[in-house]
N, C-alpha and C positions, 0 to 999 in steps of 0.2 A: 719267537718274536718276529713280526713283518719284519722284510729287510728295512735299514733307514735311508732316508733320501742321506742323498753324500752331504757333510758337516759343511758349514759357513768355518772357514778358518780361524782359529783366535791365536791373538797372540799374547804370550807372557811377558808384558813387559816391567813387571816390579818383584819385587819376593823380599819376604822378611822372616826371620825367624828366631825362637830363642828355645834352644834345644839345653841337653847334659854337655856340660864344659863349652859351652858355644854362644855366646851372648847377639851371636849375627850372622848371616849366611855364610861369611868368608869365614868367619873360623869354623863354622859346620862343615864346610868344605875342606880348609887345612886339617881337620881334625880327619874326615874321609882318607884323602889323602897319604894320609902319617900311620895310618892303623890305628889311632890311639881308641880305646877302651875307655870311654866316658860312662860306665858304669860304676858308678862307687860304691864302695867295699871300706865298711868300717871297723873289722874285726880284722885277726891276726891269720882268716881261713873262711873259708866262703861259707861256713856253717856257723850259727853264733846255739844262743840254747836252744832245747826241746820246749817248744809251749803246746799247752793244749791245742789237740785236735790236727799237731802237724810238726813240720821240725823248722826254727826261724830261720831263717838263709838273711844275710847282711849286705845285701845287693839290689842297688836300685839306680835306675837314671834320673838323678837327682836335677832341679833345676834351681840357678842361684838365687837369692834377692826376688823368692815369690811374695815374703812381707814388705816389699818396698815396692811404691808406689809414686809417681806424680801428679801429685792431682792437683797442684797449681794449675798446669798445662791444660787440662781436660776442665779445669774450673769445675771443680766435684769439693764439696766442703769435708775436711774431716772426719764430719761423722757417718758422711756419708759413704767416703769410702772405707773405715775403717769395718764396716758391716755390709762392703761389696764383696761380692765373689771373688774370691783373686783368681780364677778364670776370666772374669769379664774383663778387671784391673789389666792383665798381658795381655789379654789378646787385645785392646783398647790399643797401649803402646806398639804390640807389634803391627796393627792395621794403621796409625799413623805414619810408621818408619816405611812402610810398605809404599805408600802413597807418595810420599815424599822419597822413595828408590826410584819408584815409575816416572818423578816429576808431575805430578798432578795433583800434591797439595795443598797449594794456593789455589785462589780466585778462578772458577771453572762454569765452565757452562754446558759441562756433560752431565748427564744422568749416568750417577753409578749407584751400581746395587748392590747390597753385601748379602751374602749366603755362607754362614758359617757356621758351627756348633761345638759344644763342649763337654767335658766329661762330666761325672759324679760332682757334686758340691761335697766335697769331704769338711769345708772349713765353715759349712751351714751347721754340719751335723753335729761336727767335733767341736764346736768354740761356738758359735752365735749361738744356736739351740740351748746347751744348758746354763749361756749365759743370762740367756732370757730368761729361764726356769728359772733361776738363782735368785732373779728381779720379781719373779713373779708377777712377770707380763705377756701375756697375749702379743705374738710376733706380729707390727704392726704394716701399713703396706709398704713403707719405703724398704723393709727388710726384706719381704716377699717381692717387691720389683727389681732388688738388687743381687736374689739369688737365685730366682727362677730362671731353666737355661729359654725359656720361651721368650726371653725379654734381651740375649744375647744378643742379637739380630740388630734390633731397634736402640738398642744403646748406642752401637757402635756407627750407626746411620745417624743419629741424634748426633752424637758428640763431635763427628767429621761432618757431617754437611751433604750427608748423602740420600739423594731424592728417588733411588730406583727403587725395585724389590728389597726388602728386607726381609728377609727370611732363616728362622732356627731350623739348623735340619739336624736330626739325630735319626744315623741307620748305627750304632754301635762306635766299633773299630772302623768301620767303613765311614762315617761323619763326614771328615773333611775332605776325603777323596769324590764322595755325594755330593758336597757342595759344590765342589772344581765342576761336575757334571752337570748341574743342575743352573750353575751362572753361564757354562757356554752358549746350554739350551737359550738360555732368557737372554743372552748375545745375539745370539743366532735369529733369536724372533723378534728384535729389536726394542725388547724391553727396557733396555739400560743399554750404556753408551761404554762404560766401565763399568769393570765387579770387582769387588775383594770377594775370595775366597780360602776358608782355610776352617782352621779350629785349635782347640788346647782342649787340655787336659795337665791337671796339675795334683800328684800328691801334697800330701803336707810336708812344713822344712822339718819338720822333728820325726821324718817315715823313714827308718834306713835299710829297710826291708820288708817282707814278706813272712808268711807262713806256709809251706810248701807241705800239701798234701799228695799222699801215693794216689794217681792217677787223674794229677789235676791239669792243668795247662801251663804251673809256674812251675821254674827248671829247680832242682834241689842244688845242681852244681852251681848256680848263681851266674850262670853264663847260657846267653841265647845260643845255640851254635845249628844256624837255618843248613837244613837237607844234611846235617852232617851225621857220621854214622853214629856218634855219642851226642844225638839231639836227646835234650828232654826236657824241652818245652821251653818258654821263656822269660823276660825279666821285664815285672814295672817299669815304667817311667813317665817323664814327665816334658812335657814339650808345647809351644805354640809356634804355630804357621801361617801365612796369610803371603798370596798371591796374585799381582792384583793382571784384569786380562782383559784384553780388547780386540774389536774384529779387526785381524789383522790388514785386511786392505786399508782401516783409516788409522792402521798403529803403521803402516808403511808409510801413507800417504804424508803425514806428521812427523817424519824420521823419528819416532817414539825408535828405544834401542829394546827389540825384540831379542828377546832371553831364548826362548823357543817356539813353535809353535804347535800347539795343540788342533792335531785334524781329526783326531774321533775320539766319542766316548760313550758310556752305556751303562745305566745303573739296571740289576734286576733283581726278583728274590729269589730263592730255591723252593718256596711256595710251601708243599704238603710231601715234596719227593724225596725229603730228606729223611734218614733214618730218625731224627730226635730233632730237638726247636733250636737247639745250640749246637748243630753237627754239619759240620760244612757238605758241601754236593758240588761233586764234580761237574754232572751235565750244566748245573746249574752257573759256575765258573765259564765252563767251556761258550755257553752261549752267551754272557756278557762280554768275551773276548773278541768272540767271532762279528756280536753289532758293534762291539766300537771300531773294528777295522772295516766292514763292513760302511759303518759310515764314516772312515777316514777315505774308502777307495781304496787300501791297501791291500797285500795279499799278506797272508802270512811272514812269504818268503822276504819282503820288504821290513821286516823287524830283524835288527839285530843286537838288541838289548833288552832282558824286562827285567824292571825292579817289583821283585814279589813282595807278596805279602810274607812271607816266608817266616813263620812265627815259633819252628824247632820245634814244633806238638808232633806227637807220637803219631794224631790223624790228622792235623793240619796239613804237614810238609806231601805224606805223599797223594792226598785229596787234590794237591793243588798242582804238582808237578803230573800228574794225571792227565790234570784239565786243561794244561800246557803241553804236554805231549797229543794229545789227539786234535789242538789246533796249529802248534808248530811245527810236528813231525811229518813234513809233506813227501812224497815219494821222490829222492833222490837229493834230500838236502845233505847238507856234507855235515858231517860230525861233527860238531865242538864251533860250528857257525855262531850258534846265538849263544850271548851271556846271559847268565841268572845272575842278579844282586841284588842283596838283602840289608837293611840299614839296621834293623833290630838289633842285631848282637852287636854293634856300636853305639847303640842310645839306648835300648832297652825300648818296650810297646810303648807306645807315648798313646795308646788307645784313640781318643776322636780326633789328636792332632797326626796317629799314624801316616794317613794317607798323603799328607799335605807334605809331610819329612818326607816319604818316599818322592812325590812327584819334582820337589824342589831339588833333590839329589839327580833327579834325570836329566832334570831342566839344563844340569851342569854338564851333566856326562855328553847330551849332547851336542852345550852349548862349547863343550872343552876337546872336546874328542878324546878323554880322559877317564877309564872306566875302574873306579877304587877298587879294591880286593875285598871282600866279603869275609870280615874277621871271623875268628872260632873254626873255621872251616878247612878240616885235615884231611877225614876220607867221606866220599858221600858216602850219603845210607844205601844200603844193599840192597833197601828194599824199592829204590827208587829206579835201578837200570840206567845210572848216568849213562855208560858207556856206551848203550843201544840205542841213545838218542840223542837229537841236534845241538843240545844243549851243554853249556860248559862251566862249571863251577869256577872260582880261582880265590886264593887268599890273596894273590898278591896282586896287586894294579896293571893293567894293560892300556895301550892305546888302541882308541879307534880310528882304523883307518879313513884320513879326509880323498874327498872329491865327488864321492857321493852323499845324498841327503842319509844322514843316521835320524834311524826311526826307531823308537823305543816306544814299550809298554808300560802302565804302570799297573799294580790291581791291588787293590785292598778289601777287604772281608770282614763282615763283621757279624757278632753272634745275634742269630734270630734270622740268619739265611739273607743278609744285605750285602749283596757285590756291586762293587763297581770297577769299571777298567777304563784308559785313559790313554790315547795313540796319542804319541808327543814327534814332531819332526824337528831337526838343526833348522835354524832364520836362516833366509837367504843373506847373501853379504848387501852389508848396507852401502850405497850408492857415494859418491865424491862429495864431503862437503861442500858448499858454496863458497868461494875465496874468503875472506872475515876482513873486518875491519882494521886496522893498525889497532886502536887502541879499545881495548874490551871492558867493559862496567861489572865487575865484581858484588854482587849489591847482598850483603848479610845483617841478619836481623833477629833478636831474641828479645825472652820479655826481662831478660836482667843484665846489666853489665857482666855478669860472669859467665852467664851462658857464652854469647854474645863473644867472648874470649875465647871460648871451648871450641865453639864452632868456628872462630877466625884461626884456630891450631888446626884443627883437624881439617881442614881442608886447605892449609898449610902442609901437612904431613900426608896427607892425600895424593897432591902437586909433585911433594919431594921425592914421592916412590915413583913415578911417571914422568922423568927428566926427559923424554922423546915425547911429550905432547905437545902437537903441531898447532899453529895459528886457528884454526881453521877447528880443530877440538878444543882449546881454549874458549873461543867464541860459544861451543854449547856448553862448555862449564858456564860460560856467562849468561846464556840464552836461560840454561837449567834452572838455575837462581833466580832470574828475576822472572820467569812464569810460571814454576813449580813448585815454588813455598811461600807458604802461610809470612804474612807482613807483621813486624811484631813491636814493640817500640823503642826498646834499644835497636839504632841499624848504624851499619857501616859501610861504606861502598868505596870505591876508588878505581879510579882510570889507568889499565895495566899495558903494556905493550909487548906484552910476550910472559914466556914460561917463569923465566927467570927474574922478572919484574912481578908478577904476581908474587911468588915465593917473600921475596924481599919487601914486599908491601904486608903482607899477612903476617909476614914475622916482627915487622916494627910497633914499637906500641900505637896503639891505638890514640892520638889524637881524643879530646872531648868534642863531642857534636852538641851545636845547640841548636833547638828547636826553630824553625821558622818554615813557614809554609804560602809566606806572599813574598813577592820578590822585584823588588827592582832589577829594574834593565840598563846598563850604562854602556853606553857606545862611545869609543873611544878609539883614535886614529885618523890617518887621512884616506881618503876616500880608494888612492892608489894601494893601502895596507890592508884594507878590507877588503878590498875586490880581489888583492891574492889570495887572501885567506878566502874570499868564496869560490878563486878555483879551485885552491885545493878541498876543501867542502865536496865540491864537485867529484873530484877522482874517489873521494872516501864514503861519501853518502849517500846511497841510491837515493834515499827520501829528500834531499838537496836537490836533484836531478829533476824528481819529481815538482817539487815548487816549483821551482824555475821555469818548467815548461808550464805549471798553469798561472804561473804570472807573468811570463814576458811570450810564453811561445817557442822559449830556447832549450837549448841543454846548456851553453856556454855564456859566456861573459866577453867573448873577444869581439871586439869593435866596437865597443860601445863606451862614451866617455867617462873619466872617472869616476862624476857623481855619480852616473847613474848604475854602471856597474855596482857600486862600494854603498850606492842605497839600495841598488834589488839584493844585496847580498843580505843586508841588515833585514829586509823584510821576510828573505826566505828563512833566516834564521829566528827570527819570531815566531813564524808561523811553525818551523819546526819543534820550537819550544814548547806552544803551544798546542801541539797536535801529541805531546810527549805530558803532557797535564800537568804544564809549569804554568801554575797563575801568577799574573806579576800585576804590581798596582800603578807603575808610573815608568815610561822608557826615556831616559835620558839622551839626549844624539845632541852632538856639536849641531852648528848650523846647516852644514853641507847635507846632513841627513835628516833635516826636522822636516820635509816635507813626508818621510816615512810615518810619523808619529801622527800629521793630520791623515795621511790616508787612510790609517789604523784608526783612526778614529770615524773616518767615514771612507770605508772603502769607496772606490771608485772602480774604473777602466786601469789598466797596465801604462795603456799610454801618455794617459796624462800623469799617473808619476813619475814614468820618464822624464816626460818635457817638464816637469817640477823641478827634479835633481839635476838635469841639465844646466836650469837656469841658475842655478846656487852659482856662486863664487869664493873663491878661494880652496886652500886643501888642506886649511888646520883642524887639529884633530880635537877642538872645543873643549880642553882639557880633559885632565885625568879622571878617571873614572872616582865614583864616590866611595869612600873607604865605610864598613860597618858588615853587621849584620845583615843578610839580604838583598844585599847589591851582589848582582850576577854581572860580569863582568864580558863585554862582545867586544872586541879588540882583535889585533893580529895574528895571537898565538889561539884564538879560540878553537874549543874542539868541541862537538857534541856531547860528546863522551863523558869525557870533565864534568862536564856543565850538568849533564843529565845528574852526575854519582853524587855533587855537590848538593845539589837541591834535593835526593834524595835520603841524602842522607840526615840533612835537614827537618826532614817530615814530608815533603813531599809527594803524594798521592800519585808517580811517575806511572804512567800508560804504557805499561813495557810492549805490551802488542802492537801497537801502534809506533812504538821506535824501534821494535825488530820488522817492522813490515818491510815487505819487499826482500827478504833473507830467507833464506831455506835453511831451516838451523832447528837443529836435534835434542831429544831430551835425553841426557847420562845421568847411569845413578852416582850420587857422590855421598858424602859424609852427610848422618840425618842428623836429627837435633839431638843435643847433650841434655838427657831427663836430668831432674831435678830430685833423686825419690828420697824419701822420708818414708819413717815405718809404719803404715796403718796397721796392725794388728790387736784381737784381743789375746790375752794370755788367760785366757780360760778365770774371767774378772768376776769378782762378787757384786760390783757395781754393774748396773742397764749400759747396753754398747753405746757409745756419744754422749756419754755423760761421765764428767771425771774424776774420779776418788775423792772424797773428802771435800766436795764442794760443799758450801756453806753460803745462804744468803744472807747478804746484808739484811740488817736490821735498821739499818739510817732512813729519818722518814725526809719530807723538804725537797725541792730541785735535785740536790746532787745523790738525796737515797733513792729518790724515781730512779735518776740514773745509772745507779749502781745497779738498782734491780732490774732495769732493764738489759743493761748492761750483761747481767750473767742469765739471763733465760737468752738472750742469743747467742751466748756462749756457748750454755749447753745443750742447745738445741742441735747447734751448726758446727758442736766440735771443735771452735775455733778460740782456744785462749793464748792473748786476750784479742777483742775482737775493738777496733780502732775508732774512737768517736763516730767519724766521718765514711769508714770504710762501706761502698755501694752492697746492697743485700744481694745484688745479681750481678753487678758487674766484678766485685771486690771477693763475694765469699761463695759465688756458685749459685746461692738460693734460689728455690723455687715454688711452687706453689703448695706444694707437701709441707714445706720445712715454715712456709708463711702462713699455713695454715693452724701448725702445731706451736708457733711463735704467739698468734695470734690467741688461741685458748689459753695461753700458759700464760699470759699477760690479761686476759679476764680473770683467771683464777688465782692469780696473784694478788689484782687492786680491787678484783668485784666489780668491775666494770665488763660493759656491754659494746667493745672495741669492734669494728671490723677483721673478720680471719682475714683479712688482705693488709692489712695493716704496712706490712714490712715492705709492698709495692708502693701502698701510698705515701709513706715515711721512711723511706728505702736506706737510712744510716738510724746507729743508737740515739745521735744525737736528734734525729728528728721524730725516731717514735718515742721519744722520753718526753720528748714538747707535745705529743696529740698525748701520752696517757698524764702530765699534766694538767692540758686543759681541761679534760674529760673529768679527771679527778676535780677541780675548780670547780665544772657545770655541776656535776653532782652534790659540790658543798652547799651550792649556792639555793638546790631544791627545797 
């Protein structure tokens, strides 16, 4: 390989995952940690019977709730996920949770690309395929767009909103570690601004093992045990990963919270040099190592941790510790320097999400300085020479020393001669936050009162484990919420003043919000109560500060008379309303202040509203403000903050970028959204997938049997019983032009009419395409 020019930095700042017994990185992590053995074993012995051709072994890295799905969330109609890949279905959910770890997804103006891939379709071959056979249907496109892994890519750029590279990569076991490579490259050259990368791979829920054949790759003990002297070979499993990565100079500049950062990487093949098409090659190892450090700038000596590929094969382990000794083993490195750790023999091969599990486990080790013990692991293999080289095995957990940057490798291998390696560094420390505001805006939101609840606990119980979160990190909990998640129509927000006032807010019930999104303004008090409340404004809101100075020239309010004080105060407070995208239809102000509302009407000069509110007389506070719905209330006690969480909560379209402006404030990952799953599955059905047992059409003819038969051809079209008069074809059940088109036929061959296939856009509820296949019916009587 040319040497590479030196890597553009990226950095990690999101990761999601759903591994064996680990529904999220933290528990993949505790589970590292603890030793625990997330390989399940169903039998009474790691051996269950003899079946043909091998002996069955009862061990596999099982993954929970692959037949559960939310595809409310994703706006995917039933039938159409119930005949999705439940590869695309997780890894869908975990590139979500992903986005929303990084803070990036809500409302965004970066281009991100996803480069990801996935394993075998096992649940096309075993369950759709001889479902359809049974129907005695020809598999039609939406079956083939929902299972082919070339459509992986674009689904998941579809369904989140993402405009860069979309790209399926499939090198084998190598997958997702290619893909990590291949997003930094299209970083690096400015193609995208963010990536998700990653992959799955998923057995079936009814798989509890394997068939282990003499001289195969899968272990007969039922247990992975990498470089160890009683390896023999290792264990299925099932896993998704997704990581999302950005060039670190604008993930610093953003105080994005950098996990790690990645300085080199390098995909390549073993080409023609290898003994056989499935047989791994050392040189061919050694020289993807050497270009990803290579173009990290690193030397060898500069790594003190790599998470192998380490897969316990008979020619795996020592092919690879080979290709690791002739580039770690420098002249004079001291013995037992660098660690080896292997994630397999705690999950089992999670095959195209392998890489993605390994790289997220380094991401930890050195973002923790905390390096797990490598399970199954009692003596090395003999034929490996641990002891005559730099390298150091361990079962049991070590720390890595801080004060220097910890630089780790990753590599993963896949059959057909596809390597790739992956140089990861510790983030530098992140710089002081910016002092925070007294009182901080909380703003959550989901699409059902119950989510909505889920998420106001869990970031309740988030809070409660982190009783030492300072002012100052509160504020980017609050920053994190209102720029990094999706806006949804149940929302709740409220104005906190610390640690322990969040807590006690979150755990109260919830109040009922009701909808309003125009707003009166009432101003209320005397000109001397105002004008304190807009110095203190002043000490609390740089964006106050701001006004001010472009409306009078000042930063302060001192020396200036009542009125006029207590009215520039009301007008910077408008303008901050409004710059915050609070629309209001009418501002009510006593008299002392009503020259504010003409000049809001027709701006002017600063200083002839001066001498306006100068001239006022008196300092009554023109009565109490107006009681209802919609009345935002500017008074004594006013606060931004309040006011903002009120109207937003409301419905309110609030411009969070614009009321954080002027803040330096950080994105942390916090609690993601509570799924909603329900079961898509088939159970290997005698009826066509998306259509459901024992349906029967009405035979009622007249308005309400149009309806009925209309009624059930989008039923079972779309999966969806029963499907709601009124309920929108796009907005309400997902549909799209596939399912409008298939709507569209099944309602010609129904009434023998000659209906537009768009039908369901141009009548987009039952109840309005049951009125166009009346009419039509009608025109036709009348020929």
């Amino acid at each position: 390989m040319h040497p590479p020019l030196h890597a553009l930095p990226i950095a990690v700042i999101g990761m999601a995952a759903r591994l064996p017994q680990a529904t999220d990185v933290e528990q993949y992590w505790a589970n590292l940690l603890g030793g625990v053995d997330a390989v399940s074993r169903t039998g009474d012995g790691p051996a269950g019977p003899v079946r043909t051709g091998g002996r069955y072994v009862d061990a596999v890295g099982k993954l929970d709730g692959v037949e559960l799905f939310d595809a409310d969330f994703f706006r995917i109609t039933p039938a159409e996920a119930t005949t999705l890949d439940p590869q695309h279905r997780v890894l869908l959910e975990v590139a979500a949770q992903a986005l929303e770890e990084a803070g990036y997804a809500g409302r965004r103006e970066a281009v991100v690309g996803v480069f990801v891939g996935c394993g075998e379709n096992h649940y096309h071959r075993d369950f759709i395929a001889p479902a359809e056979a049974a129907a005695g249907r020809e598999p039609d496109t939406r079956i083939t767009l929902g299972n082919e892994k070339d459509f992986l890519a674009g689904r998941l750029a579809f369904k989140l909103g993402c405009t860069g590279p979309a790209i399926t990569v499939q090198t084998g076991c190598a997958t997702s570690l290619s893909a990590v490579a291949l997003a930094c490259s299209a970083l690096a050259a400015g193609d995208c601004d963010i990536a998700l990368a990653g992959g799955v791979s998923l057995l079936m829920p009814d798989v509890d093992g394997y068939v282990c054949q003499e001289g195969g790759v899968l272990s007969a003990q039922g247990r992975c045990r990498a470089f160890d002297a009683e390896a023999d070979g290792t264990v299925p499993g099932s896993g998704a990963g997704i990581v999302v990565l950005r060039r670190d100079a604008d993930a610093a500049a953003d105080r994005d919270r950098r996990r790690a950062v990645i300085r080199g990487w390098a995909v390549n093949n073993d080409g023609g040099s290898r003994a056989g098409f499935t047989v791994p090659n050392i040189a061919g190892q050694e020289t993807v190592i050497r270009a990803a450090l290579a173009r990290a700038g690193m030397a060898p000596d500069d790594v003190g941790y790599v998470e192998t590929h380490g897969t316990g094969t008979a020619i795996g382990d020592p092919v690879e510790f080979e290709a690791l000794r002739r580039v770690f083993a420098t002249p004079g490195r001291a013995a037992g320097s660098l660690v080896l750790g292997a994630v397999k023999p705690s999950i089992g091969h999670t095959d195209a999400a392998a890489g993605v599990a390994g790289l997220i486990k380094a991401t930890l080790v050195v973002e923790t300085g905390t390096i797990p013990g490598t399970l199954h692991f009692d003596k090395p293999n003999p034929a490996l020479d641990l002891d005559g080289s730099p390298f150091t095995i361990t079962a049991a957990g070590r720390p890595w020393a801080a004060g220097v940057p910890r630089v780790a490798g990753i590599s993963s291998f896949g059959l057909g001669g596809f390597n790739a390696h992956v140089v990861l560094q510790s983030a530098p420390p992140v710089p002081a936050a910016d002092p925070a505001r007294p009182l901080q805006v909380l703003a959550l939101s989901a699409r059902t009162d119950d989510e909505l609840e889920q998420l106001r606990q869990r970031l309740a119980a988030w809070l409660e484990h982190r009783p030492a979160t300072s002012p100052a990190e509160l504020a980017d909990v609050a920053y994190t919420l209102a720029v990094g998640r999706a806006t949804f129509p149940k929302r709740w927000a409220a104005a906190v003043s610390g640690h322990a006032d969040a807590v006690a807010c979150l755990r109260r019930p919830a109040a009922a919000a009701r909808a309003t999104t125009r707003w009166s303004l009432a101003v209320h008090g005397t000109p001397g109560e105002i004008a304190t409340m807009g110095s203190r404004l002043l000490a609390q809101e740089p964006m106050m500060r701001r006004e001010l100075r472009e409306l009078a020239g000042r930063a302060d309010l001192d020396g200036l008379p009542g009125s006029a004080a207590g009215g520039l105060t009301v007008l910077a407070v408008v303008r901050l309303l409004r710059r915050a995208g609070v629309a209001y239809s009418r501002l009510d102000a006593p008299a002392w202040a009503r020259p504010v509302t003409q000049w809001l009407a027709a701006p002017g000069d600063a200083a002839s509203l001066a001498a306006a509110l100068a001239a006022c007389d008196g300092d009554g506070d023109g009565g109490a403000a107006r009681e209802g719905t919609g009345v935002l209330p500017i008074g004594p006690s006013f606060t931004l903050p309040a006011a903002v969480a009120a109207v937003w909560q409301a419905g309110v379209a609030v411009d969070w970028a614009a009321y954080h402006d002027g803040e330096a404030r950080g994105r942390v990952p916090l609690p993601t959204y509570p799924y909603t799953r329900r079961r898509f599955w088939l159970d290997r059905p005698q009826a066509a997938p998306g259509t459901p047992a024992g349906t029967s059409r009405p035979e009622r003819t007249g308005a309400a049997g149009v309806r009925d038969r209309v009624r059930t051809v989008w039923q079972e079209v779309l999966g969806v019983d029963p499907v709601a008069p009124d309920a929108h074809f796009v907005d309400d059940l997902g549909g799209d032009s596939m399912y409008a088109v298939e709507i569209g036929a099944r309602l010609n061959d129904e009434f023998r009419l000659r209906l537009p296939l768009d039908l369901p856009f141009i009548a987009p509820t039952v109840t309005a395409t049951a009125q166009a296949v009346e009419q039509a019916l009608a025109t036709e009587a009348d020929k």
